[in-house]
Chimera marker file (.cmm) of the C-alpha trace (Angstrom):
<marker_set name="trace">
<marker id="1" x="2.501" y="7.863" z="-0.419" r="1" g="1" b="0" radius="0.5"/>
<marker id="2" x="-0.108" y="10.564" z="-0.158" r="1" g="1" b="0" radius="0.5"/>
<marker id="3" x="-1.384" y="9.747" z="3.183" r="1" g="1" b="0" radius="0.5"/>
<marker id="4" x="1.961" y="9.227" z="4.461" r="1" g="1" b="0" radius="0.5"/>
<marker id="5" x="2.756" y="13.268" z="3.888" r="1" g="1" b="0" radius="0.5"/>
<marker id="6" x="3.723" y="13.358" z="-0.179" r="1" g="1" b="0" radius="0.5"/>
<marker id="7" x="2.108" y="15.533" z="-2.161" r="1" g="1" b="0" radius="0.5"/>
<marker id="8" x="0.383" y="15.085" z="-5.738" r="1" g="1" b="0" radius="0.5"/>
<marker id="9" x="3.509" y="16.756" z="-7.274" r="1" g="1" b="0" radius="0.5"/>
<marker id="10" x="5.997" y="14.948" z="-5.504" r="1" g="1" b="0" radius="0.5"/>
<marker id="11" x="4.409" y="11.565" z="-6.382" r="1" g="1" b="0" radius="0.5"/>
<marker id="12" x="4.227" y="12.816" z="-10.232" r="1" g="1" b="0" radius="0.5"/>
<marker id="13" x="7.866" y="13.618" z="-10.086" r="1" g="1" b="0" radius="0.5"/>
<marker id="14" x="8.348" y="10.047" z="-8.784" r="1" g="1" b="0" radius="0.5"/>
<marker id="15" x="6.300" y="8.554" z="-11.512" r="1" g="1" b="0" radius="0.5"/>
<marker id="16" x="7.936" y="9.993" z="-13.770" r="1" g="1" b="0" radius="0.5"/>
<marker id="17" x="11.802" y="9.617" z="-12.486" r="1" g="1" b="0" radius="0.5"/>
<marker id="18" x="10.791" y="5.669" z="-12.432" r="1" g="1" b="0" radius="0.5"/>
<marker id="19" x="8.964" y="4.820" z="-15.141" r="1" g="1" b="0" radius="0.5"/>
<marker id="20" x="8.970" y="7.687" z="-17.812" r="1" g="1" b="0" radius="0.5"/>
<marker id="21" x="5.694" y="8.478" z="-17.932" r="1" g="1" b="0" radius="0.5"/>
<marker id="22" x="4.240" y="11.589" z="-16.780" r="1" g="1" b="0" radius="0.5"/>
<marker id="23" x="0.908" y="12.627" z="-15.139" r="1" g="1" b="0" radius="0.5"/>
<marker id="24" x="-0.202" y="16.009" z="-13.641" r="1" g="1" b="0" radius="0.5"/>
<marker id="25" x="-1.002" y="16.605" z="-10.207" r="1" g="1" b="0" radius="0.5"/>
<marker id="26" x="-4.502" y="16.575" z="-10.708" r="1" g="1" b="0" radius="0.5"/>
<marker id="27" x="-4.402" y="13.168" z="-12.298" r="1" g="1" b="0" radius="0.5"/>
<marker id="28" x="-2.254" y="11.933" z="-9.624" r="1" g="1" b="0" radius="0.5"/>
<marker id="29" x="-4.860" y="13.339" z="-7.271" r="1" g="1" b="0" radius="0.5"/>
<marker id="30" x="-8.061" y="11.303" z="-8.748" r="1" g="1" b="0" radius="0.5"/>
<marker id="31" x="-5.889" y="8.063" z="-9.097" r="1" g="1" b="0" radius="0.5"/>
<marker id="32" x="-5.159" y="8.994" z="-4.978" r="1" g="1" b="0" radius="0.5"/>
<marker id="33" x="-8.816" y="9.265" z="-4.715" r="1" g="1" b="0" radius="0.5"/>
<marker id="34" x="-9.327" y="5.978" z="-6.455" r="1" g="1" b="0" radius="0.5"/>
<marker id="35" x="-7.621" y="3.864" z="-5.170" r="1" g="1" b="0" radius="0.5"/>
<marker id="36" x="-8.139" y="5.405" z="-1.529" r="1" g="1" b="0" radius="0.5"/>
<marker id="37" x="-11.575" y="3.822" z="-1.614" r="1" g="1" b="0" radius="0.5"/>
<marker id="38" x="-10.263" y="0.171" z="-2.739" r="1" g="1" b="0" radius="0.5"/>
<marker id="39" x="-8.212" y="0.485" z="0.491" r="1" g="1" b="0" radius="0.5"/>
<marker id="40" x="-10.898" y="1.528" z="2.479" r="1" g="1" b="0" radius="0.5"/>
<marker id="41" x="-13.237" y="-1.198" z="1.345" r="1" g="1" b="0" radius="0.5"/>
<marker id="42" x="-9.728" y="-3.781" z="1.625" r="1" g="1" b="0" radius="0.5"/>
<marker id="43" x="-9.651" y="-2.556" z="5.420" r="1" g="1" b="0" radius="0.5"/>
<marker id="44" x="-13.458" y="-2.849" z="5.913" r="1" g="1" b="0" radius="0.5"/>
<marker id="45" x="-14.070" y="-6.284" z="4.539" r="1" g="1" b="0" radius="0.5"/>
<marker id="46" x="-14.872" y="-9.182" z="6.373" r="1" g="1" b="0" radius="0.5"/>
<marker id="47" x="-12.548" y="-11.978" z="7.109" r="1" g="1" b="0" radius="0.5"/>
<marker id="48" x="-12.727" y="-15.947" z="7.093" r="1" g="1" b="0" radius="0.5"/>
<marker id="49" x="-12.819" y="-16.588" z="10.861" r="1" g="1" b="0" radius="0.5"/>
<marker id="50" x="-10.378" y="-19.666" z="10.448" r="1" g="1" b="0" radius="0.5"/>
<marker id="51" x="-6.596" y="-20.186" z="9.190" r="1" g="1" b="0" radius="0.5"/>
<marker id="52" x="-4.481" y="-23.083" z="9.800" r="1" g="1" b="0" radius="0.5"/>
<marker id="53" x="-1.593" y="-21.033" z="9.503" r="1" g="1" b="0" radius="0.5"/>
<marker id="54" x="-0.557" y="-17.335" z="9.824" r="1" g="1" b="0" radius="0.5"/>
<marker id="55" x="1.971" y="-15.464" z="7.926" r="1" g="1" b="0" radius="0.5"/>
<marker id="56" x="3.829" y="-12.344" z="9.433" r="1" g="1" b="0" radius="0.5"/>
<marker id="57" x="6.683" y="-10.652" z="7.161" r="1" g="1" b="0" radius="0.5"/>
<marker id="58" x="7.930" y="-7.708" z="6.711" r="1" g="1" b="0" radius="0.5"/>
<marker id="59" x="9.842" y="-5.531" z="4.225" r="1" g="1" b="0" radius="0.5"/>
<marker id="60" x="11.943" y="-1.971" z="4.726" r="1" g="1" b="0" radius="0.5"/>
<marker id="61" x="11.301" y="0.971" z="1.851" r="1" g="1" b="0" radius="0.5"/>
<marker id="62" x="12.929" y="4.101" z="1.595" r="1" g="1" b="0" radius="0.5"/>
<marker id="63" x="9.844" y="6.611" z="2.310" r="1" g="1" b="0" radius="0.5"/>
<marker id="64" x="10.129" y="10.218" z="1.789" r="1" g="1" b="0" radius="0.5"/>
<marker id="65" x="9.274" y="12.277" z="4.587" r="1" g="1" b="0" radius="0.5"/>
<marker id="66" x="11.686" y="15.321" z="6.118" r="1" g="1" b="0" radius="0.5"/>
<marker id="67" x="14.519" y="12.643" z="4.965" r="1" g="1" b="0" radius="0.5"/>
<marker id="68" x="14.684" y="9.620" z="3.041" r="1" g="1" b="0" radius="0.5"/>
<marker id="69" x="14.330" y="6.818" z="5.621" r="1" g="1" b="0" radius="0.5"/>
<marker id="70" x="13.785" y="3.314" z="5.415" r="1" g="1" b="0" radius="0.5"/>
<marker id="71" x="10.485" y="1.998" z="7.128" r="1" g="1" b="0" radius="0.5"/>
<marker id="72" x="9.574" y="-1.505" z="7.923" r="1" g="1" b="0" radius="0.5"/>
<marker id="73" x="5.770" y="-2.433" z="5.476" r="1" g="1" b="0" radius="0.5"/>
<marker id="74" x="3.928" y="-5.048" z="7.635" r="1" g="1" b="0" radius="0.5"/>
<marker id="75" x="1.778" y="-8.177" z="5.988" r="1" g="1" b="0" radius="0.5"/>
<marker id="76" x="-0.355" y="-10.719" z="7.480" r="1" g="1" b="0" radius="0.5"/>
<marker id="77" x="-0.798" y="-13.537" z="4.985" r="1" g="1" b="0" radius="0.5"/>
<marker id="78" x="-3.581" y="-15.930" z="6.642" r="1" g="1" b="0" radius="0.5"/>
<marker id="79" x="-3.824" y="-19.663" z="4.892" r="1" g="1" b="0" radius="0.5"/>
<marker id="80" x="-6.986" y="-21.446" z="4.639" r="1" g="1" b="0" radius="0.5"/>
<marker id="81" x="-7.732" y="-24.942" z="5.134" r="1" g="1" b="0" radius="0.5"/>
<marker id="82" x="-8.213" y="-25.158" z="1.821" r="1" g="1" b="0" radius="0.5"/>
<marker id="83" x="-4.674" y="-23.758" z="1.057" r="1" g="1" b="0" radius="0.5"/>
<marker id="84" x="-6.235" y="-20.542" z="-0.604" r="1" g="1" b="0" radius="0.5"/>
<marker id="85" x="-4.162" y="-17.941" z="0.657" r="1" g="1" b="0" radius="0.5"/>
<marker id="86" x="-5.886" y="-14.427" z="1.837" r="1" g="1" b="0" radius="0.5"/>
<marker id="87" x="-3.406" y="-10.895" z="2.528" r="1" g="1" b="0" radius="0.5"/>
<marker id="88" x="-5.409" y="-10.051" z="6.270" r="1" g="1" b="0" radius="0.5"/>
<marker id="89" x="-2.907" y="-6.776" z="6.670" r="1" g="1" b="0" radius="0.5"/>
<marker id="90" x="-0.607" y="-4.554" z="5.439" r="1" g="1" b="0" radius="0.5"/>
<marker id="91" x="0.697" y="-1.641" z="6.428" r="1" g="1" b="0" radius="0.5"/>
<marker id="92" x="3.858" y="0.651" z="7.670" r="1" g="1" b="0" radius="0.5"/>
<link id1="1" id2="2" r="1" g="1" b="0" radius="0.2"/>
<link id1="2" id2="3" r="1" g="1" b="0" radius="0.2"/>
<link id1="3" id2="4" r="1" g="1" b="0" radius="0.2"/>
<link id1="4" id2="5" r="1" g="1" b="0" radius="0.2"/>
<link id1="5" id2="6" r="1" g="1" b="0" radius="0.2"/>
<link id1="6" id2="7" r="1" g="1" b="0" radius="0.2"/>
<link id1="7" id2="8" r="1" g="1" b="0" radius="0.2"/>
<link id1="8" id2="9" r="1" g="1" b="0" radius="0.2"/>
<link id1="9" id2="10" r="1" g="1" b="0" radius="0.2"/>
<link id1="10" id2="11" r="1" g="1" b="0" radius="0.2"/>
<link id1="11" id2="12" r="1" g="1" b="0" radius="0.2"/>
<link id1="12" id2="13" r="1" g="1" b="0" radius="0.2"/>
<link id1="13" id2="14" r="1" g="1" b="0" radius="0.2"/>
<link id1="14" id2="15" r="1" g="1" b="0" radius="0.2"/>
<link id1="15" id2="16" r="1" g="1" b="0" radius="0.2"/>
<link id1="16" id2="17" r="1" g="1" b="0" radius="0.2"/>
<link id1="17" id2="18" r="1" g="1" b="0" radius="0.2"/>
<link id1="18" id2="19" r="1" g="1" b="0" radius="0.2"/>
<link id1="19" id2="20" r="1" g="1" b="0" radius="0.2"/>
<link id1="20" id2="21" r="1" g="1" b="0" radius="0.2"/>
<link id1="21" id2="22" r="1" g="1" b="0" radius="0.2"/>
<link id1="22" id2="23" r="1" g="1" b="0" radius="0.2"/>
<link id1="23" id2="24" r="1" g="1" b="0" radius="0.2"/>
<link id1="24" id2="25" r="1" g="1" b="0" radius="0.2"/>
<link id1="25" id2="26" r="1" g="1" b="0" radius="0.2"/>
<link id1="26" id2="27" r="1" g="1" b="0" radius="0.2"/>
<link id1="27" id2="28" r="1" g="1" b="0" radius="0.2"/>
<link id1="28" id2="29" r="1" g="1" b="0" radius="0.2"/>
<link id1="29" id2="30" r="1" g="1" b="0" radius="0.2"/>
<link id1="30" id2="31" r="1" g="1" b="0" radius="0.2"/>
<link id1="31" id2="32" r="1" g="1" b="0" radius="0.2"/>
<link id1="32" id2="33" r="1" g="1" b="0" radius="0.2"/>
<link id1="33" id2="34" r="1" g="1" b="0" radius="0.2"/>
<link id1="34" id2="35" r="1" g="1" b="0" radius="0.2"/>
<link id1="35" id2="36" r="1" g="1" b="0" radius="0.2"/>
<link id1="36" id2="37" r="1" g="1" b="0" radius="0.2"/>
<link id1="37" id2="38" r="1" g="1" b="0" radius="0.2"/>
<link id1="38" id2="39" r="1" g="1" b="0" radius="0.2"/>
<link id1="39" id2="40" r="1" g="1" b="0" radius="0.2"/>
<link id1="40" id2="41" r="1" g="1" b="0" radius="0.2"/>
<link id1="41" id2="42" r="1" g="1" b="0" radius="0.2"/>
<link id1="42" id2="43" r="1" g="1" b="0" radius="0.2"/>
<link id1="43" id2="44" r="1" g="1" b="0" radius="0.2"/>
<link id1="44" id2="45" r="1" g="1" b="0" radius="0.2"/>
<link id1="45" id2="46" r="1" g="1" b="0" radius="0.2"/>
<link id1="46" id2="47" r="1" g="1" b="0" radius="0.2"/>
<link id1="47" id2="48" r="1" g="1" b="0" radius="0.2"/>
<link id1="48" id2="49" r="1" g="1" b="0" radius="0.2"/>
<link id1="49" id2="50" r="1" g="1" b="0" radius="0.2"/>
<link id1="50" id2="51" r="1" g="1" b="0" radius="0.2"/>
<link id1="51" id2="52" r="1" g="1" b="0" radius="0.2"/>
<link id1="52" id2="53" r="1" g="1" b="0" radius="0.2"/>
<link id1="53" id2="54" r="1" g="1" b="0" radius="0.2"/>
<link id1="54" id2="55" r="1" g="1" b="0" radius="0.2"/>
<link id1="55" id2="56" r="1" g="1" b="0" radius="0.2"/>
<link id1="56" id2="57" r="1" g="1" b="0" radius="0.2"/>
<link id1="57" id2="58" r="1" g="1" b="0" radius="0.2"/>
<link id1="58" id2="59" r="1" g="1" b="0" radius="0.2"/>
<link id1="59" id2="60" r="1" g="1" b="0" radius="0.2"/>
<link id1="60" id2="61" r="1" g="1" b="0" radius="0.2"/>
<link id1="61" id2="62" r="1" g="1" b="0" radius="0.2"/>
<link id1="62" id2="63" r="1" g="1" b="0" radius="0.2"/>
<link id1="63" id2="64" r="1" g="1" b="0" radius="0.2"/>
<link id1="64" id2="65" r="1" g="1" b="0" radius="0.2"/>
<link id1="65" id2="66" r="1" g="1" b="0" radius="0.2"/>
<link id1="66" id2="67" r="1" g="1" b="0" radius="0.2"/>
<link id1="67" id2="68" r="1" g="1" b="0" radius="0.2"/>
<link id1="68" id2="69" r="1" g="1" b="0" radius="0.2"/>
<link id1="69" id2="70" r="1" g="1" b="0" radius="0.2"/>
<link id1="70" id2="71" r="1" g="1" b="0" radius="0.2"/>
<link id1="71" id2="72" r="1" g="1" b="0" radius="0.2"/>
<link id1="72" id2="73" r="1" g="1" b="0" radius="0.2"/>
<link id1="73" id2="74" r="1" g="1" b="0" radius="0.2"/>
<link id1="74" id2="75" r="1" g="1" b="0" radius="0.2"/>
<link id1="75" id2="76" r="1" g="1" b="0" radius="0.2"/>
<link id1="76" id2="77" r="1" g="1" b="0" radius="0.2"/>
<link id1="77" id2="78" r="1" g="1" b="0" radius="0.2"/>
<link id1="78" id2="79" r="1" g="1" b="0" radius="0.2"/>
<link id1="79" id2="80" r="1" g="1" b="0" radius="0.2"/>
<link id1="80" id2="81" r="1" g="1" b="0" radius="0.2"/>
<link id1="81" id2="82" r="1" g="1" b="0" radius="0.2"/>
<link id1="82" id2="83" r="1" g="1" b="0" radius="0.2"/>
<link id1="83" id2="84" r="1" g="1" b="0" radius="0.2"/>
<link id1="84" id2="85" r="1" g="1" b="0" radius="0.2"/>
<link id1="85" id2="86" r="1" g="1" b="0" radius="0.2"/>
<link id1="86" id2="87" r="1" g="1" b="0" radius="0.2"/>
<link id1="87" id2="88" r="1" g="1" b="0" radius="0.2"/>
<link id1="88" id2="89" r="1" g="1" b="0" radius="0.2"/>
<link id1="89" id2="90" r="1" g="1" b="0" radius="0.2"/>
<link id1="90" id2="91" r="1" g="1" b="0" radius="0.2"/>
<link id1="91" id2="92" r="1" g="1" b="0" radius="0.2"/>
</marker_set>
């Protein structure tokens, strides 16, 4: 949500509308922070250079921007010939 344009308080008000629980901007901030690096390395990674099979899906969420709107979330599921599965994408 932050990259996307919400801010830290907007995302608290979220959390909190949807699951009770409340956290302050600056909390919401360093678990932004956080988790922005597990993405990073997610995106960086390298992948298995063969799949017998390729998912593509995808799913619509209301996002937040100037309006509520729904956009379409993108994944790439890629299936090994093992049958282990490994998520190669996602994003909106």
């Amino acid at each position: 949500m932050y990259t996307k344009g919400i801010t830290t308080a907007e995302i608290a008000e979220l959390i909190e509308k949807m699951y009770g629980a409340h956290y302050s901007q600056a909390t919401v901030s360093n678990m932004t922070k956080a988790v922005n690096e597990q993405v990073q390395a997610f995106q960086q990674r390298r992948l298995a250079s063969q799949y017998v099979a390729i998912f593509l899906d995808a799913t619509y969420l209301p996002l937040k921007r100037d309006t509520v709107q729904k956009e379409a979330v993108h994944i790439a599921i890629g299936i090994r010939p093992d049958g282990t599965k490994e998520v190669l994408n996602g994003r909106l």
